[in-house]
C-alpha positions as CSV (number, residue, x, y, z in Angstrom):
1,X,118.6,-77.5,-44.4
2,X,120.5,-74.6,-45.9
3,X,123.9,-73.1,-45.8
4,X,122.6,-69.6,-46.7
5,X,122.3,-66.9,-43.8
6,X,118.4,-65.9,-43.4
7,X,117.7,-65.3,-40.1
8,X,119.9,-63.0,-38.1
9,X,123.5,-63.6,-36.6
10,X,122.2,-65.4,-33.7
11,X,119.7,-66.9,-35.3
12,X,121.4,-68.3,-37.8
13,X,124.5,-69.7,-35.6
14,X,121.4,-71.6,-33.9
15,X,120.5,-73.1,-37.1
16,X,124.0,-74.3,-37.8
17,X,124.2,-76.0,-34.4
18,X,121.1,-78.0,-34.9
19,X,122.2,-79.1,-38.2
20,X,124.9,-81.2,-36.9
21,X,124.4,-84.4,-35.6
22,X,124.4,-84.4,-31.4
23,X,123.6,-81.0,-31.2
24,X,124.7,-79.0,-28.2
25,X,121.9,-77.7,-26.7
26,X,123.4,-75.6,-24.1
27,X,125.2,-73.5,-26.8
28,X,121.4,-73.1,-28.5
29,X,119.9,-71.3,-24.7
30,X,123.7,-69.4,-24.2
31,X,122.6,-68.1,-27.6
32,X,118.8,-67.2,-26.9
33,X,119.4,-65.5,-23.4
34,X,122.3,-63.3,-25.9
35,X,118.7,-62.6,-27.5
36,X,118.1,-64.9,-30.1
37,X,114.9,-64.9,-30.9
38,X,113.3,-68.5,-31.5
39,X,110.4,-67.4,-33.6
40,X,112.6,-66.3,-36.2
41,X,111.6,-66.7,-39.6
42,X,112.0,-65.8,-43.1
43,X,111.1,-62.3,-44.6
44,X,107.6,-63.0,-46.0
45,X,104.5,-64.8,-45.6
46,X,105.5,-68.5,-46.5
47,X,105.5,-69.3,-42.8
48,X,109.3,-70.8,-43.4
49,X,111.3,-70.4,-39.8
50,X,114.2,-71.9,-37.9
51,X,112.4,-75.1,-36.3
52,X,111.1,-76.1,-40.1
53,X,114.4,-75.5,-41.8
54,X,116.3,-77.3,-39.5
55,X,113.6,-80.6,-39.6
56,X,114.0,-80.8,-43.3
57,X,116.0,-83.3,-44.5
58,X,117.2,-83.6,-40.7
59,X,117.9,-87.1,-41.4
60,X,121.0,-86.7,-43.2
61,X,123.3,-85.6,-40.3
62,X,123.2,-89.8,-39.9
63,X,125.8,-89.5,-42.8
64,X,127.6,-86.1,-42.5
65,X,128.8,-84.0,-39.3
66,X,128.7,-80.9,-40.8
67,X,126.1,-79.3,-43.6
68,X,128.5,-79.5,-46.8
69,X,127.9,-79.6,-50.5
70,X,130.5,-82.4,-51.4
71,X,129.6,-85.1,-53.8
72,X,130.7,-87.7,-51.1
73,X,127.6,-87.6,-49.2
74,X,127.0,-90.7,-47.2
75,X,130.5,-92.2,-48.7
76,X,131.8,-95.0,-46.5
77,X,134.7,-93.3,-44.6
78,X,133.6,-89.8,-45.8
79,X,135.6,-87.7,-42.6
80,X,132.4,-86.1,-42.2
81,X,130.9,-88.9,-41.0
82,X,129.7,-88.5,-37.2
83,X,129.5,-90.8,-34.3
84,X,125.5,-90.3,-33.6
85,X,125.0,-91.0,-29.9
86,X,121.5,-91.6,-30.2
87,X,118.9,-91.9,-33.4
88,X,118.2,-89.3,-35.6
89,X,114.6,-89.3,-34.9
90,X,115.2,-89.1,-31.1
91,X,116.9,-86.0,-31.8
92,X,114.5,-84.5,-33.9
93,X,112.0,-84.7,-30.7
94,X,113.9,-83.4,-28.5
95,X,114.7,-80.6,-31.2
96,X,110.6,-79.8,-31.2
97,X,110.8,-80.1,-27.9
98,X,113.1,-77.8,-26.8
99,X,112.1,-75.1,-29.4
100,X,107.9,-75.3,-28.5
101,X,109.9,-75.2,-24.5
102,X,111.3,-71.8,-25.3
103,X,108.6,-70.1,-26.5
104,X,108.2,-71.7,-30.3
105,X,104.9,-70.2,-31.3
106,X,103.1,-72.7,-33.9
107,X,100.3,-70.2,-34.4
108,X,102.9,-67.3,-35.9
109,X,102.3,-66.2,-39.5
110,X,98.1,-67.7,-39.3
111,X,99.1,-70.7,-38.4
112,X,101.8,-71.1,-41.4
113,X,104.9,-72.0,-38.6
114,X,103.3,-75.4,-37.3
115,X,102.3,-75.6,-40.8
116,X,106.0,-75.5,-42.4
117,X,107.0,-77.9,-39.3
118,X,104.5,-80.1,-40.2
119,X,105.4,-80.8,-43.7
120,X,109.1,-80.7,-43.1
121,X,108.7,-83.6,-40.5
122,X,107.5,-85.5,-43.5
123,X,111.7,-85.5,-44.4
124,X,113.2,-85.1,-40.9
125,X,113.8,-89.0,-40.1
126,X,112.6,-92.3,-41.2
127,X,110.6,-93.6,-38.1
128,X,108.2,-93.4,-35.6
129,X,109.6,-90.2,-33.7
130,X,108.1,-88.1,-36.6
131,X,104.6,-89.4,-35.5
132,X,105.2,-88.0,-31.2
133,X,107.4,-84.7,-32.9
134,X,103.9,-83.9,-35.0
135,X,101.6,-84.7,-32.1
136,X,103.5,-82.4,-29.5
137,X,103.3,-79.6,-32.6
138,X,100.1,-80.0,-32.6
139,X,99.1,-80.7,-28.9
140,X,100.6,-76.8,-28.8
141,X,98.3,-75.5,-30.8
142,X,99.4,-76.5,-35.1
143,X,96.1,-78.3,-34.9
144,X,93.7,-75.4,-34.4
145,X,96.2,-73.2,-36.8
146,X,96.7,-74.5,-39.6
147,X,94.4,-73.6,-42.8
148,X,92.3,-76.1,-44.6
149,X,94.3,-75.6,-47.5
150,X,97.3,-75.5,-46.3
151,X,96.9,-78.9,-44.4
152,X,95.4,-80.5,-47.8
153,X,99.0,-80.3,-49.0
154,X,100.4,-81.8,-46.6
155,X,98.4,-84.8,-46.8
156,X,99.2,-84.9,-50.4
157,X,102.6,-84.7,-49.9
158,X,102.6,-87.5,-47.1
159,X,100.2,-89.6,-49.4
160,X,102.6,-89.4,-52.0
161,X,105.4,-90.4,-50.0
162,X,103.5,-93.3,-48.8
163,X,102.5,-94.4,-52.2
164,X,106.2,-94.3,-53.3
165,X,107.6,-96.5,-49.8
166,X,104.9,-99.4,-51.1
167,X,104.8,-99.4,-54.5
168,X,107.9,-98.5,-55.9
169,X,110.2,-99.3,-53.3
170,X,108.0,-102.2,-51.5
171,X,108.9,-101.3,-48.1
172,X,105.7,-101.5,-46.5
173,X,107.2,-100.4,-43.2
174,X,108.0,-97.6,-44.2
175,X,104.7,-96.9,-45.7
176,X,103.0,-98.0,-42.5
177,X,104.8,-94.6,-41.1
178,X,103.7,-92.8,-43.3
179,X,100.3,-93.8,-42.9
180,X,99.7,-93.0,-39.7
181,X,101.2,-89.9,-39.8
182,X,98.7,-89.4,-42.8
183,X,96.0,-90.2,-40.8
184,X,96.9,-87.8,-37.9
185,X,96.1,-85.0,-39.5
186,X,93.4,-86.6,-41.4
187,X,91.7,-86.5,-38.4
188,X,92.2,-82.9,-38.1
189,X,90.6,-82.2,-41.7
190,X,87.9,-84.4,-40.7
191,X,87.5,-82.9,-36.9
192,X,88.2,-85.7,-35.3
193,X,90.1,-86.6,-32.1
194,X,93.8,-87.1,-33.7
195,X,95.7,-88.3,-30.2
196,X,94.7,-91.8,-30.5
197,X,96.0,-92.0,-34.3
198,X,99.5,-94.4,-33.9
199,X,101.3,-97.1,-35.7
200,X,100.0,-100.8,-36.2
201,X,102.8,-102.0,-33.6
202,X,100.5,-100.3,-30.9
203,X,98.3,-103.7,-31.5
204,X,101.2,-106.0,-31.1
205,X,100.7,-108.1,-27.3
206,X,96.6,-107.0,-27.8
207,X,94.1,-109.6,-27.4
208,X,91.3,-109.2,-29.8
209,X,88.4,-109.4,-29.0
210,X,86.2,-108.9,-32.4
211,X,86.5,-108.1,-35.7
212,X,84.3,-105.1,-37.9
213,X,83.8,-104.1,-41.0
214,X,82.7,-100.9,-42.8
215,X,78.8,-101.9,-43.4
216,X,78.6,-102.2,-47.4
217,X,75.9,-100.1,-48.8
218,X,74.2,-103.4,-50.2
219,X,75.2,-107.0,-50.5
220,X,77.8,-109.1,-47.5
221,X,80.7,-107.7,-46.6
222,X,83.0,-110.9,-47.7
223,X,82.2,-112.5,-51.1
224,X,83.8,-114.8,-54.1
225,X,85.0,-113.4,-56.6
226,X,85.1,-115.1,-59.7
227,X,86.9,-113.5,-62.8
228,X,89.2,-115.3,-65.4
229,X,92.2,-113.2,-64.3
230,X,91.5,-113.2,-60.6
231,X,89.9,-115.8,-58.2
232,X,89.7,-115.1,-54.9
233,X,87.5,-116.2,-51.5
234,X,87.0,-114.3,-48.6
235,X,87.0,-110.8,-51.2
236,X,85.9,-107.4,-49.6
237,X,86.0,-103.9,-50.2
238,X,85.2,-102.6,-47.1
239,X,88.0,-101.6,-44.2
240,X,88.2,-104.2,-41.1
241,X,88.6,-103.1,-37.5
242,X,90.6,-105.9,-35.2
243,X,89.1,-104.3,-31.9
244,X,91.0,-104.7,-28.5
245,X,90.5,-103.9,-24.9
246,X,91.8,-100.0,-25.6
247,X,92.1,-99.5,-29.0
248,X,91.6,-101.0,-32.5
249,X,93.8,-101.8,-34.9
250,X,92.6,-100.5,-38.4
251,X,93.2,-102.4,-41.9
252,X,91.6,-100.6,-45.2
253,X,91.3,-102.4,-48.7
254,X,94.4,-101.5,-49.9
255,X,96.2,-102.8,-47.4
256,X,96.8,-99.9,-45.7
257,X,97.0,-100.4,-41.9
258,X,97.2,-98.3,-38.1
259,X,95.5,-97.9,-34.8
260,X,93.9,-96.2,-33.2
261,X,91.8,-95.9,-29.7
262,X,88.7,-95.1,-31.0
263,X,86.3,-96.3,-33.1
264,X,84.5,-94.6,-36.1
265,X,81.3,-93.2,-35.8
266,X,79.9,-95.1,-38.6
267,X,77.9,-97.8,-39.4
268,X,79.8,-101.1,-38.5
269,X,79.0,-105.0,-39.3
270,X,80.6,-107.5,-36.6
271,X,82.2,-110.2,-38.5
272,X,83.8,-111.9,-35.7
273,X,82.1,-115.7,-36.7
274,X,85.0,-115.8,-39.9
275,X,87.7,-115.5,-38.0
276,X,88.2,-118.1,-35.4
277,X,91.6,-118.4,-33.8
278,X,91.9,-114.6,-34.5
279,X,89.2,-113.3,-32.0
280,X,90.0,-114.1,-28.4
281,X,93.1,-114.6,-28.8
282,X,96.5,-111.7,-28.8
283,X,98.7,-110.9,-31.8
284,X,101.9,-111.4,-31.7
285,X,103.6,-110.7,-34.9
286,X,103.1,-108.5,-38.0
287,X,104.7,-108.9,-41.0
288,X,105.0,-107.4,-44.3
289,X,105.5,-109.2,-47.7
290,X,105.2,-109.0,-51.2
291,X,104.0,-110.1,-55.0
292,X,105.3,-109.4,-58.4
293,X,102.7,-110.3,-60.9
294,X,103.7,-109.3,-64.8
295,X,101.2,-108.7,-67.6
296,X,102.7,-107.8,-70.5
297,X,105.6,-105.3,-69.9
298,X,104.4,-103.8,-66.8
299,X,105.0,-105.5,-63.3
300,X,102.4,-104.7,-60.6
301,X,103.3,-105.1,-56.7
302,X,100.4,-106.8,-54.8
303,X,101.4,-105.8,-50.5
304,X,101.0,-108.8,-48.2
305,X,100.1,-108.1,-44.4
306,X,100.2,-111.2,-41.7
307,X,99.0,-111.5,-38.8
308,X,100.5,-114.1,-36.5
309,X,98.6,-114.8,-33.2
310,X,100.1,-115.9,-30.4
311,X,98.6,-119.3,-30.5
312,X,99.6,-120.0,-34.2
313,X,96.5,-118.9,-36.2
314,X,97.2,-116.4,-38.6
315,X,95.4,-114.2,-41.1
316,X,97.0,-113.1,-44.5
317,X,96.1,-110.5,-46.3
318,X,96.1,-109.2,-50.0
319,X,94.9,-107.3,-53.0
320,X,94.0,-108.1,-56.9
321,X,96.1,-105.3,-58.2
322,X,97.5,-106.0,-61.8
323,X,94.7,-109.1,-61.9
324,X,92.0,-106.7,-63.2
325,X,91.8,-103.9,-65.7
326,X,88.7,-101.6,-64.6
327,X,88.7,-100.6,-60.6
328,X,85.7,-101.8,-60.0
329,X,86.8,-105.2,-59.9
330,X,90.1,-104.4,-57.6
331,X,89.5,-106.2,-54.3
332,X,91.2,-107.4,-50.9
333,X,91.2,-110.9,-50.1
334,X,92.2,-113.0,-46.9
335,X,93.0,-116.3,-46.0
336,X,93.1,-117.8,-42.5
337,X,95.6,-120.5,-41.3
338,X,94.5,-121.9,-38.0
339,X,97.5,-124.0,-36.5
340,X,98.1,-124.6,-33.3
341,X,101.3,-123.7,-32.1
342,X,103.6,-126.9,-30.1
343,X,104.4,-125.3,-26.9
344,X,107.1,-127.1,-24.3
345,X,105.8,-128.7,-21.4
């Protein structure tokens, strides 16, 4: 968000409205039936326009009423401080929504408006809001418009925003956001169905009912691995696909993890047999954890993912990062606890 005046008198008193926190919307239409033009943008071909500058770094209106360029930012009693009467990223949909209601145009500059909205929901609010805000962008047509290049960096940008939520602040979370936003619009890239593409709390309360893995070129997909820096059972490279009645949720090697309500068109190796307690039974809990392991000077975060079932097994799972020095030897591992939970009679 700026303070600088860019897109017209109108325009720009819209701007300044939706930059405060509880926005009035009413004053936005009074202001578009005086003529404001919604598909206002800046001179040029970057694409830049009034829906993407207000999404950027929409986030901190948690902190300050007003845009200001104080050094009190986020202060405890700061007097800018609002009252927010509903979350941030509730607001931001509503703000997509409304604009893409009043004639928003996503296909504007060759696609380069849902393109700019796109890649400023990256920084527009820290949950899963940012995930239905990008699908309605691209239900209206961002999807068809955007340029292959164009939507490369914007995977690299949310890739590298991931990377940094997991391994340098370890909030896996947060990364788990990011992920699914990443694969979204890796769908798109890839010309696949993108709709389906959601968070891995979609799985919670979802009975599985068997459990895939990416078929190796050669060799099983599980194995032992036996190195004198990393020992591990139950090893694999491959990605895993917990499949339920209407969807599957989606773990990769790297811990990575989403859903989605398809599966992939590739070749797939059931590998239901090693997890007993898991299959045929509904999860109930996912948590996040993590390990510190030191080698030398340089500490290395390994991500844990659980999965609790609602009958007390559960699955944990791991990677080797740190344990090795040559990527070919980086691997996932799992372990299965199958306890019964007491229940009250």
């Amino acid at each position: 968000m700026s303070d600088k005046t860019q897109f017209g008198p109108l325009e720009d008193q819209i701007v300044k409205i939706f930059e405060k926190a509880n926005p009035d919307f009413q004053a936005v239409k009074n202001l578009l039936e005086l003529g404001a033009d919604i598909n206002a943008s800046i001179d040029g071909d970057s694409g830049e326009n009034m829906l993407s500058e207000i999404l950027q770094g929409y986030w901190w209106v948690e902190y300050c009423q007003v845009y200001c360029n104080c050094e009190r930012k986020g202060c405890d009693g700061c007097e800018y401080q609002p009252i927010l009467e509903k979350p941030v990223g509730i607001t931001v949909v509503e703000i997509v929504r409304f604009f893409i209601a009043h004639g928003f145009d996503v296909m504007r500059k060759e696609g380069r408006f849902g393109a700019e909205c796109l890649r400023a929901l990256l920084f527009s609010a820290f949950d899963a809001n940012i995930l239905i805000a990008a699908k309605i962008l691209l239900d209206s047509g961002a999807s068809n418009a955007v340029k292959a290049n164009v939507l490369s960096d914007i995977l690299n940008r949310i890739s590298t925003e991931c990377s940094y939520q997991g391994t340098v602040r370890n909030d896996y979370e947060a990364a788990s956001l990011y992920e699914a936003y990443f694969q979204t619009l890796l769908a798109i890239e890839e010309h696949r169905a993108y709709q389906g593409v959601d968070l891995y709390t979609a799985a919670l309360g979802k009975s599985v009912k068997r459990v895939l893995a990416t078929t190796p070129e050669e060799g099983s997909v599980f194995f032992k691995l036996n190195l004198p820096t990393s020992k591990h059972k139950n090893s694999f490279k491959q990605t895993l696909y917990f499949e339920y009645e209407d969807g599957v949720l989606i773990l990769t090697p790297y811990a990575e993890i989403w859903t989605d309500t398809i599966l992939p068109n590739i070749s797939l190796t059931d590998v239901s047999n090693l997890f007993p307690g898991i299959v045929g039974d509904t999860i109930r809990q996912i948590d996040f954890s993590h390990r510190e392991i030191q080698k030398r000077k340089t500490i290395y975060g390994q991500p844990i993912v659980i999965l609790k079932m609602n009958k007390g097994a559960k699955v944990v799972f791991s990677i080797n990062f740190g344990e090795v020095a040559e990527a070919k030897n980086r691997v996932a591992y799992y372990s299965l606890q199958n306890n019964q939970r007491k229940t009250s009679s």
